[in-house]
C-alpha atoms as one frame of an Amber mdcrd trajectory, in Angstrom:
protein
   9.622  11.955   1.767   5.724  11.938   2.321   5.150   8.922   4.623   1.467
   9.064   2.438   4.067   8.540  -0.435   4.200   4.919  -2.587   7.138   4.282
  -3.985   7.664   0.644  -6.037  10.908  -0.643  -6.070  11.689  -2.712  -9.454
   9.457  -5.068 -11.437   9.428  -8.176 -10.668  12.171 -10.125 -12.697  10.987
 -11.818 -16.014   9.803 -15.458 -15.631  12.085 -18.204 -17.835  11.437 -17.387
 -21.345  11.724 -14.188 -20.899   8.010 -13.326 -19.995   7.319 -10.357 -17.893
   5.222 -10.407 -14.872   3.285  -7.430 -14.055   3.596  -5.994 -10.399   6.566
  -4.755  -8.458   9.383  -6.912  -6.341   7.936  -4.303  -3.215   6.042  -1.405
  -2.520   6.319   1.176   0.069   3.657   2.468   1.715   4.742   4.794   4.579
   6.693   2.783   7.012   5.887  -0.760   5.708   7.470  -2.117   2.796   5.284
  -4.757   1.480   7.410  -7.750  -0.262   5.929  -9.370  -3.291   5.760 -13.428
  -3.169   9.226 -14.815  -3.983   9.708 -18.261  -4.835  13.495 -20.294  -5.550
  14.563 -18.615  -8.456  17.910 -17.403  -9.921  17.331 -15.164 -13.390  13.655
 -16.271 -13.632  15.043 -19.816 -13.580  13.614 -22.378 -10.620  16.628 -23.217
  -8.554  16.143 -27.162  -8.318  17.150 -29.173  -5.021  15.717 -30.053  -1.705
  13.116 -27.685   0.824  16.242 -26.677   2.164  17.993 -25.515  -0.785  14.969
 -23.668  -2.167  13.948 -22.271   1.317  17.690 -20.536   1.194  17.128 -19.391
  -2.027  13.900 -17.373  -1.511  15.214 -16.073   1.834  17.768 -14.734  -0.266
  15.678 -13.472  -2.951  13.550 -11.291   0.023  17.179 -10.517   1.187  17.815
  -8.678  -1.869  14.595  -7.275  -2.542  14.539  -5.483   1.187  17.738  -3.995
   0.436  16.271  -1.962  -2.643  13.916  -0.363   0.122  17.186  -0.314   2.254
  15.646  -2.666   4.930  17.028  -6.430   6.138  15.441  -9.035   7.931  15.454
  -7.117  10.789  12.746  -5.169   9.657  10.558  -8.024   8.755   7.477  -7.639
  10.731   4.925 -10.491   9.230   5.902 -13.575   6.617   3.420 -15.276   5.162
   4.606 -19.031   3.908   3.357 -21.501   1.473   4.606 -25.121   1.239   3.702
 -27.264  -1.306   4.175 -30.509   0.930   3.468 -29.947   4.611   6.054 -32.800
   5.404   8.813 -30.201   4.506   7.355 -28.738   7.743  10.277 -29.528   9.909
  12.970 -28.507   7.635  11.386 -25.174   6.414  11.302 -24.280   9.900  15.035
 -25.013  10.801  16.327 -22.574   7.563  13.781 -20.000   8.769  15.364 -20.242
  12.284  18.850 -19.705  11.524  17.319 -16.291   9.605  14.958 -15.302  11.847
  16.004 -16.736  15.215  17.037 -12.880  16.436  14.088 -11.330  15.731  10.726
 -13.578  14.568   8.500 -12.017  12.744   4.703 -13.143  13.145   4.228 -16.202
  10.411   1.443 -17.808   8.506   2.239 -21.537   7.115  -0.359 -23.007   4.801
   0.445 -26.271   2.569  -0.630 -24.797  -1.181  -0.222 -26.629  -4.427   2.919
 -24.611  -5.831   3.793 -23.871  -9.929   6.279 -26.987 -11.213   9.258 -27.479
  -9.278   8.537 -25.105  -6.424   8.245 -26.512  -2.914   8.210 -23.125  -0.928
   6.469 -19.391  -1.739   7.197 -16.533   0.983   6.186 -13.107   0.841   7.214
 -10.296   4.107   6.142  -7.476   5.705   8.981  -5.115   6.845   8.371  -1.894
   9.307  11.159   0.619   8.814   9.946   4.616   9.474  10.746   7.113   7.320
  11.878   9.413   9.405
């Protein structure tokens, strides 16, 4: 494969209702595989429950997206983080330990106002060469 190659893994799943959203769950681009935001979701549905609890859930939903470009956490090279209350602070960090503790990726935390029912937004960066 052409590392000047882009390849787009999946669309991104449909929202609740059944509406599509228009760009892809990641993107190659050479080496880097560029993660599209995911937020606490299960079938388009917001999974309801505390930072902790949703914070698990969207570190699974980049969990599962990687693996379509056959990558893992290991891989992730930059996260960028959105928190819809800045108090959750402290407990975000503590799931994104226990993930990341092995290998931290560089991280950008901003507090954001978030779409109903989501405290926590995270998009990745992963490095893995093609050859």
């Amino acid at each position: 494969m052409s590392k000047n190659k882009l390849i787009r893994f999946d669309v991104a799943d449909n929202q609740a209702g059944g509406q599509r959203r228009p760009f892809a769950k990641a993107v190659r681009a050479g080496d880097f595989v560029y993660v599209s935001g995911q937020v606490p979701t299960i079938n388009g549905e917001i999974v309801a429950g505390t930072i902790v609890t949703q914070t698990e859930q969207v570190i699974a939903n980049i969990k599962d997206v990687l693996a379509l470009a056959d990558c893992t956490l290991e891989h992730v090279v930059k996260v960028n983080v959105w928190l819809d209350d800045a108090r959750d602070f402290s407990s975000f960090n503590a799931v994104f330990e226990k993930h990341f503790i092995d290998h931290p990726p560089a991280r950008s935390t901003v507090q954001s106002p978030m779409m109903v029912d989501v405290k926590v937004e995270m998009d990745v960066v992963a490095y893995k060469p093609l050859d």
